[in-house]
PLY file of the C-alpha trace (Angstrom):
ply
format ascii 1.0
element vertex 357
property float x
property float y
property float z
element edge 356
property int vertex1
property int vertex2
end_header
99.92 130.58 40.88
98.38 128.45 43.27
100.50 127.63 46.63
100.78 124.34 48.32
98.28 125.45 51.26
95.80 127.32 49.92
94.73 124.36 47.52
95.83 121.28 49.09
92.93 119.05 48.02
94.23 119.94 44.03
97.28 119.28 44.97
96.29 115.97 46.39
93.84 115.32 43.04
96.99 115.69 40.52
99.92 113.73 42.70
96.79 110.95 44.46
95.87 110.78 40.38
99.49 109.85 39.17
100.44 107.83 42.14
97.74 105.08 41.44
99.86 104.64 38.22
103.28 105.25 39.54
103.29 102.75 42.70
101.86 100.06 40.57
104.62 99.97 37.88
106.83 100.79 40.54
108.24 97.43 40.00
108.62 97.42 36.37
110.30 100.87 35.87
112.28 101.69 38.79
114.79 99.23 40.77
113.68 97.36 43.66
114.59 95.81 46.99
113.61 94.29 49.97
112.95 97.11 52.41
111.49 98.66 49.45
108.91 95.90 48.51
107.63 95.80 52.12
107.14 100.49 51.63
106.00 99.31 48.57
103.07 97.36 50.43
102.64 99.01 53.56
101.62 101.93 51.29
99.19 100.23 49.27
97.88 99.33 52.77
97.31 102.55 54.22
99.94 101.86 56.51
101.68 105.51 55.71
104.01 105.48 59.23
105.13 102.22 58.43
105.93 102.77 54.48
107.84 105.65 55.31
110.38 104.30 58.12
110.20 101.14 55.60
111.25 103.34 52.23
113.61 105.56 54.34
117.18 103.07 54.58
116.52 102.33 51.26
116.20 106.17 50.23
118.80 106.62 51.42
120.96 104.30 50.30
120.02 105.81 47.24
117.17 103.91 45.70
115.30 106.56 43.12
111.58 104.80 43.69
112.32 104.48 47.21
113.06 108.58 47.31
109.94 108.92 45.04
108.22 107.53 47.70
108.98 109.21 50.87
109.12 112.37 48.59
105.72 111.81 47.87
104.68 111.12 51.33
105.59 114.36 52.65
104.38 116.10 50.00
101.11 115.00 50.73
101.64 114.82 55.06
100.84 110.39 54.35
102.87 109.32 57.32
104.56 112.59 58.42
103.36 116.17 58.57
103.25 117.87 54.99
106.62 119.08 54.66
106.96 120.42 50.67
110.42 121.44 51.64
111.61 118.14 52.58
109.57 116.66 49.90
111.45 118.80 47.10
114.54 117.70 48.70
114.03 113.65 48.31
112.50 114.41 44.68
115.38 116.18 43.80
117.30 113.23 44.30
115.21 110.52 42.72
114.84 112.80 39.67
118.65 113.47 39.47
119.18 109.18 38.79
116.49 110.08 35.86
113.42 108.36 37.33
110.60 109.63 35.41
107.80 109.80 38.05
109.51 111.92 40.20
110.56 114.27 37.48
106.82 114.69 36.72
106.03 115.47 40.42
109.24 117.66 41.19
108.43 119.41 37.84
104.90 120.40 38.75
105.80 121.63 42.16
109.28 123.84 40.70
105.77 125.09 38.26
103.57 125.84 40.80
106.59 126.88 43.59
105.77 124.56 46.08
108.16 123.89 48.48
110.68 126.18 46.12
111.35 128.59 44.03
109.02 128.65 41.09
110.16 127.69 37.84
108.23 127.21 34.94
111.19 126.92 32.70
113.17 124.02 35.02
109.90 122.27 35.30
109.38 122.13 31.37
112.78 120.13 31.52
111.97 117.93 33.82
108.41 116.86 32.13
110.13 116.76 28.53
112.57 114.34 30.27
109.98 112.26 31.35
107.93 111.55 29.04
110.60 111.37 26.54
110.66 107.72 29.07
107.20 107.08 28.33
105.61 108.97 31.51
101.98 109.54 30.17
101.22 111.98 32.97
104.39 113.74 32.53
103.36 114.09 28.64
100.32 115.64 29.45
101.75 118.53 31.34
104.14 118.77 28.67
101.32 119.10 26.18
99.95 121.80 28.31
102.93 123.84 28.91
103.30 124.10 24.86
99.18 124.14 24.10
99.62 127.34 27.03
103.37 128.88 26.18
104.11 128.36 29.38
107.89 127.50 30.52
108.30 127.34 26.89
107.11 128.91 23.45
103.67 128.49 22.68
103.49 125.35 20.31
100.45 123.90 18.79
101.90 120.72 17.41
104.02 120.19 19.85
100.99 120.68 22.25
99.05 117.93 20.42
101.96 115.91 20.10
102.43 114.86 23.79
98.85 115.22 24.71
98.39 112.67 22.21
100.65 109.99 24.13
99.22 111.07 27.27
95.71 110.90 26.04
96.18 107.55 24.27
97.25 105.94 27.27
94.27 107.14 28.88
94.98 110.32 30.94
91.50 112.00 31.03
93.20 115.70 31.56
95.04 115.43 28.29
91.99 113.79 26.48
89.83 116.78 27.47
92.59 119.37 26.46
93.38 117.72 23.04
89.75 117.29 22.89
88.90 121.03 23.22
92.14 121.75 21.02
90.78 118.96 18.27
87.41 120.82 17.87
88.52 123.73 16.47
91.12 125.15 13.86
92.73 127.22 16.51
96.29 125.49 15.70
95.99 122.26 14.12
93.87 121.06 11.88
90.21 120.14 13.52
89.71 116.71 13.86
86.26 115.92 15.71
86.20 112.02 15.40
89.17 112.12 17.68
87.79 114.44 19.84
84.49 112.78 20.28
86.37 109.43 20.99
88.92 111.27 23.76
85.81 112.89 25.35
83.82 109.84 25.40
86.47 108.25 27.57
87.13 110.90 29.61
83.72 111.46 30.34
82.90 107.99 31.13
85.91 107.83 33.96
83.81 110.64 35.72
85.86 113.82 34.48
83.08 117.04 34.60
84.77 119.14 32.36
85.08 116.33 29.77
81.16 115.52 30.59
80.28 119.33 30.10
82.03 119.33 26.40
80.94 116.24 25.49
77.27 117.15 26.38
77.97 120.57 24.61
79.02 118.99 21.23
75.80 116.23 21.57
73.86 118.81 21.53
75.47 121.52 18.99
76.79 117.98 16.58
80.18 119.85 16.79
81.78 116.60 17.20
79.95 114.87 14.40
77.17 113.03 16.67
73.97 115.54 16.87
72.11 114.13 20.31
70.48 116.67 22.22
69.00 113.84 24.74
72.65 112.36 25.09
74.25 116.19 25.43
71.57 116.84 28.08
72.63 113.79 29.96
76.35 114.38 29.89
75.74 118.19 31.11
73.47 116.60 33.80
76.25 114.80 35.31
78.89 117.11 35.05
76.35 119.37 36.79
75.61 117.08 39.23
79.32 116.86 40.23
79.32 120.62 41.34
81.48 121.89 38.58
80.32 125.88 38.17
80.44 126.23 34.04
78.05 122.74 33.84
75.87 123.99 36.53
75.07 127.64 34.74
74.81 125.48 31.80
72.39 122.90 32.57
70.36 126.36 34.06
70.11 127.27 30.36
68.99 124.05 28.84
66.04 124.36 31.67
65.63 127.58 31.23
65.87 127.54 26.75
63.47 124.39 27.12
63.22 120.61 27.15
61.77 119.41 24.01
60.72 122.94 23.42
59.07 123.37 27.48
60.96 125.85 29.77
61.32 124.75 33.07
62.25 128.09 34.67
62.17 126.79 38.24
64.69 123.93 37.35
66.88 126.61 35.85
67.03 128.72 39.08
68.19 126.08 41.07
70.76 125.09 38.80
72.25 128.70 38.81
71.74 128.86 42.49
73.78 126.34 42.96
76.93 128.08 40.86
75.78 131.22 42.40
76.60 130.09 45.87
79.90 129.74 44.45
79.76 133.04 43.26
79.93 132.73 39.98
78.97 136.35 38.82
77.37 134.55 35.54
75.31 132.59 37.48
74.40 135.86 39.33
73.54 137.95 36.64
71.13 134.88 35.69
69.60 134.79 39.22
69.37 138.56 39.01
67.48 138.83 35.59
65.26 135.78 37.06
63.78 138.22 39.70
63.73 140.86 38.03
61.11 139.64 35.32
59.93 136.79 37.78
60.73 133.69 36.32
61.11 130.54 38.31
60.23 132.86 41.29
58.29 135.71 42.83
58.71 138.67 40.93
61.36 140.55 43.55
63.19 143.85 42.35
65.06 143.98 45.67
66.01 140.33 45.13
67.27 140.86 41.21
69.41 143.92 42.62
71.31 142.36 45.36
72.88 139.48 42.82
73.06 142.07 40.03
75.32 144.38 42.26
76.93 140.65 43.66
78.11 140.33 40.01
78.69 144.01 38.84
81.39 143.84 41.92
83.36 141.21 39.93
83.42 143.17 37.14
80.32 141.77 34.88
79.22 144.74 32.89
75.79 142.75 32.14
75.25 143.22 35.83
76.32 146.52 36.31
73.55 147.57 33.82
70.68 145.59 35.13
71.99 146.64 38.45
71.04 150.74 37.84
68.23 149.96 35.97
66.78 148.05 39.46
68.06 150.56 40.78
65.57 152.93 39.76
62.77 150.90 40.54
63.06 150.73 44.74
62.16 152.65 47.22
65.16 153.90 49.80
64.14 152.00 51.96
64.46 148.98 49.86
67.92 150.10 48.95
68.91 150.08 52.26
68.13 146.67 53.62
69.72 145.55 49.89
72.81 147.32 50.16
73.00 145.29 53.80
72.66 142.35 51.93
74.81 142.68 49.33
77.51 143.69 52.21
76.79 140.53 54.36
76.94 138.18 51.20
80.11 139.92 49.43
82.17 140.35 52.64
82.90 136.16 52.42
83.00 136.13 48.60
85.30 134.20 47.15
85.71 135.91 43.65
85.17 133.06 40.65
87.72 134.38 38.50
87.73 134.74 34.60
83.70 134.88 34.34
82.58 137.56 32.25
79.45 138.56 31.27
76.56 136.52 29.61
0 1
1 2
2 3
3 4
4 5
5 6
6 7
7 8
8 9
9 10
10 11
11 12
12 13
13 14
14 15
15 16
16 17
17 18
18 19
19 20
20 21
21 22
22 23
23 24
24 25
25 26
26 27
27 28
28 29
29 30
30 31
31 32
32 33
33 34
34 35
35 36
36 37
37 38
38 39
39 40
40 41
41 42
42 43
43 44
44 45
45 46
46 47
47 48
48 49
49 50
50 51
51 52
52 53
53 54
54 55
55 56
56 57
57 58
58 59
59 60
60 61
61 62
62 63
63 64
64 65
65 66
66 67
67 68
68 69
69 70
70 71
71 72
72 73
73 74
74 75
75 76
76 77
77 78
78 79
79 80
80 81
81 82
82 83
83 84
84 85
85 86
86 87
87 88
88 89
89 90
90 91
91 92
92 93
93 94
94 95
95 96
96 97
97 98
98 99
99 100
100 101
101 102
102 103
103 104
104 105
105 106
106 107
107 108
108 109
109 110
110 111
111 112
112 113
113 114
114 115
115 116
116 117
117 118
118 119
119 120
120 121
121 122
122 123
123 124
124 125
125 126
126 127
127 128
128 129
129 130
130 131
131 132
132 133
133 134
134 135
135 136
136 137
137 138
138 139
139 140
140 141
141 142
142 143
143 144
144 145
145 146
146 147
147 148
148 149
149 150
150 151
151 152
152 153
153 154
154 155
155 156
156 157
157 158
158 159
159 160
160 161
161 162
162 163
163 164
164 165
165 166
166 167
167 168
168 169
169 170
170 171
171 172
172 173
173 174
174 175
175 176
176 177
177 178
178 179
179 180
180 181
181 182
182 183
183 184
184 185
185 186
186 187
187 188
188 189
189 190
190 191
191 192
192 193
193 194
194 195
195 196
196 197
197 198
198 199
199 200
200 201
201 202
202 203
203 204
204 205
205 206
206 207
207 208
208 209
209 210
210 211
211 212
212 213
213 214
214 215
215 216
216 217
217 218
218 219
219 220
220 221
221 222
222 223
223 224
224 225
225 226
226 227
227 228
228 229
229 230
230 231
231 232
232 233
233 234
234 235
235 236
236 237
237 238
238 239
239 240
240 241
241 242
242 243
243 244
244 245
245 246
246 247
247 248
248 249
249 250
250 251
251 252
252 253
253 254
254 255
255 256
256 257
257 258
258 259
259 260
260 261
261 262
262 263
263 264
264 265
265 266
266 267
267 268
268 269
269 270
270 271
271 272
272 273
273 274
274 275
275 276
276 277
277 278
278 279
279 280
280 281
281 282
282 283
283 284
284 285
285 286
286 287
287 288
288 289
289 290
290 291
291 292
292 293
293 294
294 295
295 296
296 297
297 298
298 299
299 300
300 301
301 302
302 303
303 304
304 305
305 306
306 307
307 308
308 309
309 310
310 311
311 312
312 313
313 314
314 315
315 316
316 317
317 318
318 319
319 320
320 321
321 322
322 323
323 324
324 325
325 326
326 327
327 328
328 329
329 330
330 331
331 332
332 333
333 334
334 335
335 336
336 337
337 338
338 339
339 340
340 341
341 342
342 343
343 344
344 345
345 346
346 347
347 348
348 349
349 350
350 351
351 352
352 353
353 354
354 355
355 356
C-alpha cells in the first residue's frame, strides 16, 4: 500500500484528476452560499490561502461542498501545509451529509490509509454510495475494487458494471480497465468493439497505458482493427511519455523490425531508457544486447553488469545469461564489474512485478 508521502505526486494525479470535475458541478450537486461561491472562485484562481479562510465559516457551519473543499485542500497542502489528518477529519464530515465527492476521496484515502487507519472494506462503502449518486469517478474505483476482490469479493460483472458508468462518462482509468477486461474472456464475455472504442478515447486524452494497449491490439488486430503503422504510433507515444512497459515495448518493435528492417540501435535506447528505471526486463534486454553486440560494441563486461542488475530482482532470464558471462571474463574484468553493479544497485529502486522476458 502506498502512503501519503512516499507518492505524493499520485496522490495529487487521482484527487487534481477528480477535482477538475468535482469543483465545476460543485454548484449543481452540492448546496451553495455566499462565502462559499467566493472559495468556490478563489480556488479556481489559484488563490489557495484565500479559498480556504473563504470555505472555512461556511465548513463549518456545516456546508458538505464547503468541507469537501478545505478537506481537499489539506489533503493536497493548497493553502495550508499537507495535513491528511485534518483532511480525513473535514471529509468525514462532508461524506457523513452523503455528498458523493467526498465519499470518493475519503474512500480512497481509508483504501490506501492515508491520514487513517486503512480500510479497504469502509472505503468499498463509501464508493458504492457514491456512485450509486452518479459519481463517475467513484464508479470507477468501485469497478476496480470488484474487477480486483479487493474490500469486497472478486466480481466480474459487477466489475464491468460500474466501470461501464464510469467509462461512459469518460473516465480514461475505467476505460482502460474495462478495456483490458473487454479483450479477453477472463470473466465476461469479450467484447472488442467496445474495447477498441474505450481505448480510442482514452488514448486520445493522453493516458500511456491506454496508448500502449491500444497500439498493442493495432498491431496484433485483437481489437478487430489490424494496423501495425497505427499500433506503432500509439506505442510511440505512450513511450514517449516515460511509461516503463511502452518503453521496453517500443525497444522490441525496433529491435523485431520496421517493415521487416531492425533498427537495433533505436531499440537500445528505448530499453535504456526503462532500464534507468530499473526495469530488470529492460535489463535483461540491454544485457543480451552486449553480449551478442547489437545496437552496440560487442562488451561482455557490459552484458554482465545489467544481467546481474536484473538477476538481483529476481529475473531468472538474467540470472542465466549472467553465469554464462560469467565465464567469459577475466578476474580482473569481474572485479571492476562487480564495482559497478554495486555503485548502480546501491540507489536501485526495485520495479516491482517484472519478470522475465
Amino acid at each position: 500500500m502506498f502512503r501519503f508521502r512516499q507518492c505524493a505526486e499520485t496522490v495529487r494525479s487521482a484527487f487534481i484528476g477528480a477535482a477538475a470535475t468535482i469543483i465545476f458541478a460543485l454548484m449543481a450537486v452540492g448546496p451553495a452560499s455566499a462565502g462559499f461561491s467566493e472559495a468556490f472562485d478563489q480556488y479556481l484562481s489559484k488563490d489557495y490561502e484565500a479559498a480556504r479562510l473563504a470555505a472555512r465559516d461556511d465548513a463549518e457551519r456545516g456546508n458538505p461542498a464547503a468541507q469537501w473543499l478545505l478537506g481537499t485542500m489539506y489533503l493536497l497542502g493548497q493553502g495550508v501545509a499537507e495535513d491528511p489528518a485534518q483532511a480525513r477529519v473535514w471529509l468525514e464530515k462532508s461524506a457523513s451529509a452523503n455528498y458523493p465527492p467526498a465519499q470518493a476521496v475519503l474512500g480512497r484515502m481509508f483504501e490506501e490509509g492515508i491520514g487513517g487507519g486503512q480500510d479497504s472494506a469502509e472505503a468499498h462503502i463509501l464508493y458504492r454510495l457514491s456512485a450509486e449518486q452518479g459519481y463517475a469517478d467513484a464508479a470507477y474505483l468501485l469497478g476496480r475494487q470488484f474487477y480486483f476482490g479487493e474490500g469486497t469479493s472478486r466480481d466480474g460483472p459487477a466489475a464491468l458494471k460500474w466501470l461501464t458508468v464510469a467509462a461512459e462518462d469518460g473516465n480514461a482509468d475505467a476505460q482502460y480497465l474495462g478495456a483490458e477486461i473487454l479483450l479477453t474472456n477472463e470473466i465476461v464475455t469479450a467484447n472488442p468493439e467496445r474495447a477498441s472504442r474505450w481505448l480510442s478515447q482514452a488514448a486520445g486524452n493522453g493516458h500511456p497505458k491506454a496508448q500502449l494497449l491500444l497500439g498493442n491490439t493495432l498491431m496484433t488486430g485483437l481489437g478487430g482493427s489490424y494496423d501495425p503503422d497505427k499500433g506503432r504510433e500509439w506505442i510511440g507515444k505512450a513511450a514517449a511519455t516515460g511509461l516503463a512497459d511502452a518503453e521496453i515495448r517500443y525497444g522490441d518493435v525496433f529491435h523485431d523490425g520496421v517493415n521487416g528492417r531492425p533498427d537495433h540501435e533505436a531499440a537500445v535506447s528505448w530499453w535504456s531508457k526503462a532500464a534507468e528505471k530499473s526495469d530488470p526486463r529492460a535489463q535483461l534486454r540491454l544485457a543480451r544486447a552486449h553480449a551478442r553486440g547489437q545496437g552496440v560494441a560487442q562488451d561482455y563486461v557490459e552484458g554482465y553488469i545489467f544481467a546481474a542488475l536484473a538477476a538481483l530482482q529476481g529475473n531468472g532470464d538474467a540470472s542465466d545469461l549472467r553465469d554464462d558471462l560469467l565465464s567469459r571474463l577475466r578476474p580482473e574484468e569481474v572485479a571492476r564489474a562487480e564495482q559497478a553493479i554495486h555503485a548502480r544497485s546501491h540507489p536501485m529502486k526495485l520495479a516491482g512485478g517484472a519478470g522475465a522476458s
